[in-house]
C-alpha positions as CSV (number, residue, x, y, z in Angstrom):
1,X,0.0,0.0,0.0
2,X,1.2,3.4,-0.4
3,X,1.8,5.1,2.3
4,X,1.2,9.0,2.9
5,X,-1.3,9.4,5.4
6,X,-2.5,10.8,8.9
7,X,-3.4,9.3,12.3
8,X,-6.7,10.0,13.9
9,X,-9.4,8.4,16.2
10,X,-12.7,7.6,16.0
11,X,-15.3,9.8,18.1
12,X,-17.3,6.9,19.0
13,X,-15.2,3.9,20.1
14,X,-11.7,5.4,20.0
15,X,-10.1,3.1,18.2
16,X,-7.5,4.4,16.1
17,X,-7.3,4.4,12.0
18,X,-5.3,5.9,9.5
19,X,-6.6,7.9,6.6
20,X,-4.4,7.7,3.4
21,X,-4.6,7.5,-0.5
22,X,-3.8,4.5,-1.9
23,X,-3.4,2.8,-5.2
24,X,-6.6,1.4,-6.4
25,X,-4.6,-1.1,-8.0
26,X,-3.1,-2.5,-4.4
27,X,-6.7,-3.4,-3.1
28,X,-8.5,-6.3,-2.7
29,X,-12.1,-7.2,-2.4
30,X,-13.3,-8.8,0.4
31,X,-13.9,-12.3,-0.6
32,X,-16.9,-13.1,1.6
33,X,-18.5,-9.3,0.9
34,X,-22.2,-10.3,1.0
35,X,-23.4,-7.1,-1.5
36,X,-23.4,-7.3,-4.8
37,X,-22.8,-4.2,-7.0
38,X,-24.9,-4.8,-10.4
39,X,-23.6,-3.5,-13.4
40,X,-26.2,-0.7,-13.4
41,X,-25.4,0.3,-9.8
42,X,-21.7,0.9,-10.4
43,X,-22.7,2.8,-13.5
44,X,-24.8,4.9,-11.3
45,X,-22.0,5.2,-8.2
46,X,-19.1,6.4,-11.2
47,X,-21.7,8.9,-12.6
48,X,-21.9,10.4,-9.1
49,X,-18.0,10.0,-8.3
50,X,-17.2,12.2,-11.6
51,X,-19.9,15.2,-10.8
52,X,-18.6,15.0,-6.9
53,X,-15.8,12.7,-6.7
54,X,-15.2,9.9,-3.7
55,X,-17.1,12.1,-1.1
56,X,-15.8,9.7,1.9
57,X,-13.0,7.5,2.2
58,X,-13.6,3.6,2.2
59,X,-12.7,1.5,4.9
60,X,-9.7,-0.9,4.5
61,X,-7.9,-3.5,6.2
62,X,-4.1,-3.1,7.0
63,X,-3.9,-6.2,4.3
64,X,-5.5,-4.3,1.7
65,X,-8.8,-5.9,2.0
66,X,-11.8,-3.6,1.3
67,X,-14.0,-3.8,4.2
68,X,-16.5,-1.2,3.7
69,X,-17.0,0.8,0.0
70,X,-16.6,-1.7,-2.6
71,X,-19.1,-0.2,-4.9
72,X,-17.0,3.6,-4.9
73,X,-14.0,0.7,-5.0
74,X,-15.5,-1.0,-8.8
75,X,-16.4,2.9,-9.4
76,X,-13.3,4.2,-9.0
77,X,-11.4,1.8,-11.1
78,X,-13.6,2.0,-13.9
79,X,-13.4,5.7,-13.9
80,X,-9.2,4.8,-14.1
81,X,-8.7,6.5,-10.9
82,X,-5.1,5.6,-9.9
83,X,-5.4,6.5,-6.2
84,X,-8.2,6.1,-3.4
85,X,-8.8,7.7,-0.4
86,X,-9.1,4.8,2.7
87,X,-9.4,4.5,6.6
88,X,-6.6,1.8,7.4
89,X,-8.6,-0.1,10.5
């Protein structure tokens, strides 16, 4: 993963995260992710990433797993976004 990124905590449980950009290319998806993203939602979710961009970061694993955001994830990359902003958990 590339790292360039800042510390913080979350307000409700305090547990600490990082919040970097990474390569889109260096994630993963998470292989027992229980929503599906049909081709017509991920069509929807990249024509609202290139009016306002990724409006919040995803949620990652420190193994590059994708946790939490997979459909901005499949958006991103077919938009050929090169670099995604994550929370490291």
């Amino acid at each position: 993963m590339k790292k360039r990124g800042t510390k913080a905590r979350n307000g409700k449980n305090g547990k600490e995260f990082i919040r970097e950009m990474v390569l889109v290319t260096d994630l993963k998806p998470h292989p027992k992710n229980y929503r599906s993203h049909p081709e017509a939602q991920v069509q929807a979710i990249r024509a609202s990433v290139r009016e306002f961009g990724q409006y919040r970061p995803a949620v990652v694993s420190r193994d590059s797993v994708v946790l939490a955001g997979h459909g901005v994830w499949l958006a991103c990359k077919a938009e050929g976004h090169t670099e995604f902003d994550v929370h490291v958990m």
